[in-house]
N, C-alpha and C positions, 0 to 999 in steps of 0.2 A: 504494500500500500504506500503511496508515493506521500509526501508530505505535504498535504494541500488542505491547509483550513482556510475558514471564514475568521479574521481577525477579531469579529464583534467576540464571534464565540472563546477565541483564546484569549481576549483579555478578559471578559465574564470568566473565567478557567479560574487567572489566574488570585490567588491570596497572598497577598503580602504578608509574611512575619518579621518582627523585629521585634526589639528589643525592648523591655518594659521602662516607659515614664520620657521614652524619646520626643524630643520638640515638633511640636505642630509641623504639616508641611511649609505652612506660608514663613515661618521661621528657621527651615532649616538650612546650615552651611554644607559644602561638599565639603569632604575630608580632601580631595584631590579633583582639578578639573573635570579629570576622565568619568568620576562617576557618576552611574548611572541612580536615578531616586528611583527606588521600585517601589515605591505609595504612590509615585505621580506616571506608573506607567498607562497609557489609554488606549494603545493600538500595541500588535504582537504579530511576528510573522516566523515561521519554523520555515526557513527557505532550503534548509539540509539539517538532515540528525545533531549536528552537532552545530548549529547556527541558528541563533533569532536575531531579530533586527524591531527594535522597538522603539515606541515613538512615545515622547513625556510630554503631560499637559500643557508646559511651556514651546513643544514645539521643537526641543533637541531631540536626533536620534544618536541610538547607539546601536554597535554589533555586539554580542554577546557571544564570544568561543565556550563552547563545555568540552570538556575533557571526557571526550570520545563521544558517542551517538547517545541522540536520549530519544525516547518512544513520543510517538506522533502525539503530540499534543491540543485537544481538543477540546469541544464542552459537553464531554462526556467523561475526562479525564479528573480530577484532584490534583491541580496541579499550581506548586507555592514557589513564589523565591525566599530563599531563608538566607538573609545577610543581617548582619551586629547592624541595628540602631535604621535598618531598611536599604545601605545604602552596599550597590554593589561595585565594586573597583576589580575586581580579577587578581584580588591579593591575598586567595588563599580564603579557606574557611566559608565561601560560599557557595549555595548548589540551588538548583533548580528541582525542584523535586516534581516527580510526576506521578500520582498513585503512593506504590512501595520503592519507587525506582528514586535514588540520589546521584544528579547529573553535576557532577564538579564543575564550577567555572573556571575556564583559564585565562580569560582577557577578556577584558572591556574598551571600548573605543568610541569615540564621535565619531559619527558617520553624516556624510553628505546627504541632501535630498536627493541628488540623480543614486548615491550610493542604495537608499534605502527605497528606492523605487525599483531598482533591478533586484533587490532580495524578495519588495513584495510579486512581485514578477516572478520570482524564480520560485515563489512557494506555491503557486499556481499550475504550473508545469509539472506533470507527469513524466515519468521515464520512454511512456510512447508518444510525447511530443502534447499529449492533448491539455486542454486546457480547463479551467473551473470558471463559473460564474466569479464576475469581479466580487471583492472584498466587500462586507457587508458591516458596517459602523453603527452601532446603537448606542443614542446617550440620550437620556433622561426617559422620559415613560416609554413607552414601549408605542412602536405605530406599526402600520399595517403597509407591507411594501417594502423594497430595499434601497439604499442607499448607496453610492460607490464610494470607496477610501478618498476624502479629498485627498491623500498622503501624495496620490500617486496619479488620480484621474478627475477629470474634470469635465462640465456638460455643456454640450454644444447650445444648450437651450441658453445658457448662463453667460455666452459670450459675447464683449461688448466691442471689439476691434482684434487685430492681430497685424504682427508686421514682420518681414524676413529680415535675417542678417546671417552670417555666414555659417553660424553655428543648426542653423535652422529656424524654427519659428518661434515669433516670442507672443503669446495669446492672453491678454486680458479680459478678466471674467467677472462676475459678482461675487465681492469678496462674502459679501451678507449670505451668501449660497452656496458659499464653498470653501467650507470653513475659515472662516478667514482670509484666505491667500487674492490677492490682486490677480498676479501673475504667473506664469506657469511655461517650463520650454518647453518644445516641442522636438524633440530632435528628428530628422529623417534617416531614411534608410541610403537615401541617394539624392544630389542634386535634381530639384525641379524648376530647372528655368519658367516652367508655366506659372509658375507662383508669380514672376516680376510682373510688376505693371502693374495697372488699375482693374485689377480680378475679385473679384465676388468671388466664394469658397465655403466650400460647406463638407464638416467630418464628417467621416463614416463610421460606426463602428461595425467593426469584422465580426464576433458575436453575435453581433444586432442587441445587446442591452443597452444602448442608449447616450452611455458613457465612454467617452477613449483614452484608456491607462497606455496605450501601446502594448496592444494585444494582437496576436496573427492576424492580418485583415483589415486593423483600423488605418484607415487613409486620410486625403485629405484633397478634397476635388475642384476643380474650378468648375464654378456655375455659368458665370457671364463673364465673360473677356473687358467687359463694358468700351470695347471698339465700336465704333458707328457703323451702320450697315450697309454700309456703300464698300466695307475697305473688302480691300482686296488682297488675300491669303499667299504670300510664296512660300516655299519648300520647304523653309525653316517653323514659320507658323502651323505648317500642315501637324508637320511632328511635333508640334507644342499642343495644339488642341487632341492628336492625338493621346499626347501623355495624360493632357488634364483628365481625357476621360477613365482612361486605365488608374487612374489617381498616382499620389503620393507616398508609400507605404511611411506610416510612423513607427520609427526603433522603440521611442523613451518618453514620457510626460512626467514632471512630477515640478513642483511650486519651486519658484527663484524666490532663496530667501533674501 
């Protein structure tokens, strides 16, 4: 069984222990940059046995190594971090525990947005290539319907401009609707000259759920060229409207902090 959860469910999983008469979160200091506050963890990804990638209230991510494989973790599991006073650093004496199973930590790290967008990507991928509905985030009462990870995806509904630059695309959204975030990169899979100019464009997602994390299939299409209708097409145009329609493929999405 490949390790592919819904994040709502692994951070419902998970319980924090620590330490008796420890300081409020809103007052707490890090003993060291690196670590991670496991009271403030709200999103959880198991992208391999021995790897999670987790995101705090505040909006840092970390990578979490354990010392060796630890069993798929889900919300069907009991599964705690136990570190002195909540706080984990990869310095020995903390584990992840899953049921009966104790998964040693051996490093903790800050990780980037595009870092933690390809972990939650990669915990969705099965070993025969296939894929899972995107990541499912539940906070405060409970609704009816799913949501996508803002961590990593964004909705085309929500979009308010977008503009190219060399790295790819950079997409402006409603932050009030996605969690916070303004903005968001788009990375490509290949150069699309169709993009330059005064082009109307509209994502696809490959799925068809709605949302584009940069999943197999999500593209990115020209609608209108918005040229006048008089002009007249050469050789090079031909294969640009071409391309538009074949679309865009997108590699990467995840929030520019």
């Amino acid at each position: 069984m490949p390790a592919i959860r819904l994040a709502a469910r692994l951070a419902a999983a998970f319980a924090i222990t620590a330490a008796i008469g420890a300081a409020p979160a809103s007052a707490r200091t890090p003993p060291a940059a690196h670590c991670l506050d496991a009271r403030e963890v709200r999103e959880v990804f198991q992208s391999a046995p021995g790897t999670l990638a987790l995101l705090q209230s505040d909006g840092r991510r970390f990578r979490v190594d354990l010392a060796g494989g630890c069993p798929d973790i889900d919300g069907d599991t009991r599964t705690r971090m136990l570190a002195a006073d909540g706080w984990m650093c990869g310095a020995g004496n903390e584990y992840v525990a899953v049921d009966q199973t104790l998964c040693p930590v051996a490093a903790v790290a800050p990780i980037t947005a595009a870092e933690y967008a390809g972990h939650a990507r990669g915990s969705r991928t099965g070993p025969d290539g296939s894929t899972t509905l995107a990541t499912v985030v539940v906070k405060g009462e409970e609704r009816r319907g799913f949501a996508a990870s803002h961590s990593y995806c964004f909705s085309p509904r929500h979009v308010r401009g977008w503009s190219e630059d060399p790295r790819g695309l950079v997409v402006e959204v409603n932050p009030n609707r996605s969690g916070g975030n303004r903005y968001y990169r788009v990375e490509l899979l290949r150069s699309c000259p169709h993009l330059a100019g005064p082009v109307e464009v509209a994502f696809r997602s490959g799925p068809g759920i709605g949302v584009i994390c940069g999943n197999p299939g999500d593209d990115i299409r020209v609608t209108s060229t918005g040229r006048p209708a008089d002009f007249v097409m050469t050789g090079s145009d031909r294969l640009q409207v071409l391309g538009a329609r074949s679309g865009c493929p997108i590699r990467a999405v995840y929030p520019m902090d």
